[in-house]
N, C-alpha and C positions, 0 to 999 in steps of 0.2 A: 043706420046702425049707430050704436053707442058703442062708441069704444073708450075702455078704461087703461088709465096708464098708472098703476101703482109706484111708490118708490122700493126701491130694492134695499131690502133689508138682510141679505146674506152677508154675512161678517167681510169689512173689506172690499164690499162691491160698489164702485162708484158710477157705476153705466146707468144710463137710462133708455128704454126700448123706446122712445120717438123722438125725434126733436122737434123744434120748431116750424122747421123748413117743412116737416112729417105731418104736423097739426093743420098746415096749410094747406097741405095735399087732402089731406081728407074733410077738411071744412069746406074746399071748395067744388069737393064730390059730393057733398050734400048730406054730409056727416057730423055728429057730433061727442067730439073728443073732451074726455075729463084726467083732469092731470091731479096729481094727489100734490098737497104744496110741498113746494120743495124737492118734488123728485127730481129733478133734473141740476138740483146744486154742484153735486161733485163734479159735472160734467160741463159743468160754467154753463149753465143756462138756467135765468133767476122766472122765477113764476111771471112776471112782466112781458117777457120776451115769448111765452107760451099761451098769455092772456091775447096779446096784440096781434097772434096767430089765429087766433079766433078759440080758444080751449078755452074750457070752464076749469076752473081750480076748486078743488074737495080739499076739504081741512083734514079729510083721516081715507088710511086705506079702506075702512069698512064703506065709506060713502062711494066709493069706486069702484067697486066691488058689488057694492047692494043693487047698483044701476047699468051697471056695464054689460053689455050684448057678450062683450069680446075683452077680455083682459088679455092687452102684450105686454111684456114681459122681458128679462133679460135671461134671469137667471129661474130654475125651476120652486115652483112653492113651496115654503116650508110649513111648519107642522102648525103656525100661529095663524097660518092664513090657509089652511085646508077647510076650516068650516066656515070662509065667507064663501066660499067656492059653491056655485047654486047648480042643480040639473041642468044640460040642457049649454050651458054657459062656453064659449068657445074661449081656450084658451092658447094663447099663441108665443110659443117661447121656448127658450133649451129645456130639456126634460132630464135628459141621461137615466131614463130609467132603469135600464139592463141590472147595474151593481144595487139599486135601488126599490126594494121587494116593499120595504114601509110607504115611501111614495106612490109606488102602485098601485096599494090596495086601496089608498085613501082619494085618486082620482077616480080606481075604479068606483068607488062608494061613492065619492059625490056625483055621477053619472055626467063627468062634463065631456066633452068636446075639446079636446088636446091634440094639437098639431105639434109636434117638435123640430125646429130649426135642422138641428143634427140630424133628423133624418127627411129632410123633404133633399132630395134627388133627382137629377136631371136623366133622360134615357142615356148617357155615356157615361152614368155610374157618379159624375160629380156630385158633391157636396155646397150648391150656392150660397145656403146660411151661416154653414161652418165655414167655407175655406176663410175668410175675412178675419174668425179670431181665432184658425189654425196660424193665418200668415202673423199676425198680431203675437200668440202665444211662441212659438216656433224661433223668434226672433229673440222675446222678451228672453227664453229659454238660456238661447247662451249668455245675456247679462247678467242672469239672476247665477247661473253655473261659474262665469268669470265672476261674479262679487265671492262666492262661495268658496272657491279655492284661495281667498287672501285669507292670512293663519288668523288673524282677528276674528272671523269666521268660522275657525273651526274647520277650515282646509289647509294643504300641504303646503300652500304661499308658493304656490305658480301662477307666473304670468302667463294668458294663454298664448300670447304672441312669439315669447322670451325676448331675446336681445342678442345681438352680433357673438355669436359665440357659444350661448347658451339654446339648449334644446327648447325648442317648442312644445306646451302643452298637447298630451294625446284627449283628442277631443271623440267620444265612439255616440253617433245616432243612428238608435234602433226604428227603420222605418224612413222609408222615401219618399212619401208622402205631402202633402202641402206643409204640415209642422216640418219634419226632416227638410225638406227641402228648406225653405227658409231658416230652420236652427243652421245649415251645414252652409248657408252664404254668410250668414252673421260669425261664424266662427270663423270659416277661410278669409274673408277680410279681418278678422282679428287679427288674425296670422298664425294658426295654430294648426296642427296638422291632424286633418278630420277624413274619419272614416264611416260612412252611412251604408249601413245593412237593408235589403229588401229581398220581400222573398221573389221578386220580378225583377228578371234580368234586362227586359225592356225598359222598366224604370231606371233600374242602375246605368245602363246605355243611356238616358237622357240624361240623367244628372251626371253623369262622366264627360259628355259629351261640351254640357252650358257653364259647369263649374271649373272641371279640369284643377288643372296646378296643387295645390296642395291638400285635392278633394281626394280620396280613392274610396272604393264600392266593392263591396262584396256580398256574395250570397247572404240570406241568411239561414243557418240550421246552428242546431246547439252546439257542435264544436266550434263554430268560426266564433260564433259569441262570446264562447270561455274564454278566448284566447285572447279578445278584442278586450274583453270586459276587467281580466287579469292585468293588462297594459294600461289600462286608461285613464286620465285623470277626472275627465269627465264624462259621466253617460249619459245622454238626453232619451228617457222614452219618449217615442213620436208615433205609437202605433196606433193603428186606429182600426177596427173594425164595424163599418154603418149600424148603428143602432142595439148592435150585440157588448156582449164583454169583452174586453181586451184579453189578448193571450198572454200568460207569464210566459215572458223571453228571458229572464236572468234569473235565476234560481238564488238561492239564498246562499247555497257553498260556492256558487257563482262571485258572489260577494263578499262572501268572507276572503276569496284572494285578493281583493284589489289593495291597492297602498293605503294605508294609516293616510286618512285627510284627504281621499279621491271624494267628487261629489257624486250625484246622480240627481236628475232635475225629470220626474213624470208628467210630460203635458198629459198623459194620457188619466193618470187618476181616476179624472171623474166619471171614466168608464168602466173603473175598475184598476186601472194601472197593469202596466208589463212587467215591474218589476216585484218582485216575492214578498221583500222585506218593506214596500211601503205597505205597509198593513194597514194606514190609518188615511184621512185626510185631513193633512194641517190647514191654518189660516193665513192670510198677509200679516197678520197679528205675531203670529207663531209659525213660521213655517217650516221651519225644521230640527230633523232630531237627527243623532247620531247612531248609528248602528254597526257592531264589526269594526268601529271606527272611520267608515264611510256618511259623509254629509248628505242625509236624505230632503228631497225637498217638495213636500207634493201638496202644492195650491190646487187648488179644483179651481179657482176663477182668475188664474193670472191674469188676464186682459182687464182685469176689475182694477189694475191698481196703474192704468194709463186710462183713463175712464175716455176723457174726452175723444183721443185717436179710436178707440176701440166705439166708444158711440157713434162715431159719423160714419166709421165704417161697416157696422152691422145697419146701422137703419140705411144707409143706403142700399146693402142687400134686400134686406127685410119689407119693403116700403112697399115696393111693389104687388108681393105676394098679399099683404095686410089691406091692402085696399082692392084687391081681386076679392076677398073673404067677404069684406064690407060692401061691396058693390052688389055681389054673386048671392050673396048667404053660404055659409061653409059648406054644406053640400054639394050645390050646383060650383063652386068654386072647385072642389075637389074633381069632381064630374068631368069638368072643362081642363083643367089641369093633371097629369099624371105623379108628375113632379111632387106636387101638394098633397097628392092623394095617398102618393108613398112616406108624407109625410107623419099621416096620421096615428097616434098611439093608440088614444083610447077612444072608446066613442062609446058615451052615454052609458056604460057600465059593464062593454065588452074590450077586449082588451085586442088589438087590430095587429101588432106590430111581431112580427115572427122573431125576432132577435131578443126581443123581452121576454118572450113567451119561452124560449129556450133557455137562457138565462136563469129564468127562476121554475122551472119547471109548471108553468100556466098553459092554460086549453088557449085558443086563439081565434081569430075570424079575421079572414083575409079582409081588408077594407072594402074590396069590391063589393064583399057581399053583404055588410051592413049599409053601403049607402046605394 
């Protein structure tokens, strides 16, 4: 199989879907990899290092594109590169369809073969693709929330730790999840006093249990929220629903109570976001507005902007399954695999994924029964 490796042109994104090590893996299964030049710069890996791996180098994404069995991918396609997109063509990469009706319709029309990371699934409900730049984002989360509240910023100028005498930042994560979990370790070692909401009392029991000390859990339903969200200096949405829209958990009078200069950081966004008032999705360029007087901050590609750690970390996830596709052929690969098969969005012009399909009010076809 040909596999093509585009450079990622999403505003801010410095990842690249294979590395080196990745190119080696699949040349020596009797593959042939084409890397577009330069795609691997932000992530310190110079076209040399991808040549000496056995990759061919294309001067343009259109040549990667025009030859490629299989385009992987980091981030999902924009509207510049929808018509190199061919019939038939397997594409392997986050998608986030659900909030995303314009994307849809434009994979739907080029009839490809769209696997999405976000949703390929293990039988115990895990996330293999995603958890890598849940844990990645999840973290980055409370840095980008602690840079946020210094008044330079356009926050209250709390520390989230404080200091012998002074109170601790109130840190509130909506969701116990792989994000939540990692936001709410990265903040109790700050030193700030952090409260992580779930609507699973089994979950809350675990992270009660591993984090302890200045972690506490509580249910979630809309009064503990208000109440949570009225106190807080920072909010991290961490909620995630597999493949579907995220739930608004903070309402917009929600936020109109919080303090002049509190943040709010949505890893969830590019699902759609939990919160009311992120209405938009900003850049690394631009990422945040003010609203109510609360610091809004909603990146769709946080992990874009540690490129290298977030590269080794996904294509170690990802390597595996991407050379199952290339070995297998996408079908018999899906076939053989459950996980994969739960992965699938579109296929070839019907649209697979129940969670999309709800979202934007689309007819659907369970995957089983297109392949």
């Amino acid at each position: 199989m040909i596999i093509g490796v585009p450079k990622e042109i999403k505003q801010g994104e410095g990842r690249v879907s294979v590395t080196p090590a990745g190119v080696d893996s699949f040349v020596r299964a009797g593959h042939t990899v084409l890397i577009e030049t330069n795609a691997g710069i932000n992530s310190g890996f110079a076209d040399d290092e991808y040549a000496q791996a056995g990759a061919v180098i294309e001067p343009t994404a259109a040549d990667v594109f025009a030859k490629a069995d299989m385009i992987i991918k980091v981030k999902e396609p924009l509207e510049s590169e929808y018509a190199m997109l061919r019939e038939g063509q397997i594409v392997f990469t986050y998608f986030h369809l659900a909030p995303d009706p314009v994307q849809t319709k434009a994979l739907l029309e080029r009839k490809i073969i769209g696997i999405g990371y976000e949703t390929v699934q293990l039988d115990n409900g895990s996330l293999p693709l995603l958890s890598p730049m849940s844990e990645v984002a999840g973290r980055m989360s409370v840095q980008v929330g602690a840079a946020l509240l210094e008044k330079n910023n356009g926050g209250r100028g709390v520390l989230l730790g404080g200091v012998p005498g002074v109170p601790k930042a109130r840190v509130l994560i909506l969701g116990g999840g792989t994000v939540g979990l990692n936001a709410a370790r990265v903040a109790a070692g700050m030193g700030a006093q952090v409260t992580v909401v779930d609507i699973s009392g089994a979950r809350l029991a675990y992270i009660d249990d591993i984090l302890g000390n200045n972690v506490s859990t509580l249910m979630s339903n809309p009064y503990n929220i208000a109440a949570e969200v009225k106190e807080a200096d920072l909010v991290i949405g961490a909620v995630l629903v597999p493949g579907g829209r995220t739930p608004q958990l903070v309402t917009e009078e929600m936020v109109k109570t919080m303090k002049p200069g509190a943040a709010m950081v949505d890893v969830a966004i590019d699902q759609g976001g939990s919160i009311a008032t992120m209405d938009r999705i900003t850049t690394h360029d631009d990422p945040c507005f003010v609203r109510y007087g609360v610091v809004h901050y909603c990146v769709a590609n946080m992990p874009g902007a540690v490129p290298r750690t977030s590269t080794f970390a996904l294509a170690n996830a990802t390597l595996s399954y991407a050379l199952m596709i290339a070995n297998m052929g996408a079908e018999n690969a899906m076939r053989a695999n459950r996980a994969l098969m739960r992965g699938l969005n579109v296929y070839k012009g019907t649209l697979t994924f129940k969670g999309v399909a709800d979202a934007q009010g689309l007819p659907y076809t369970p995957a089983e029964e297109v392949l």
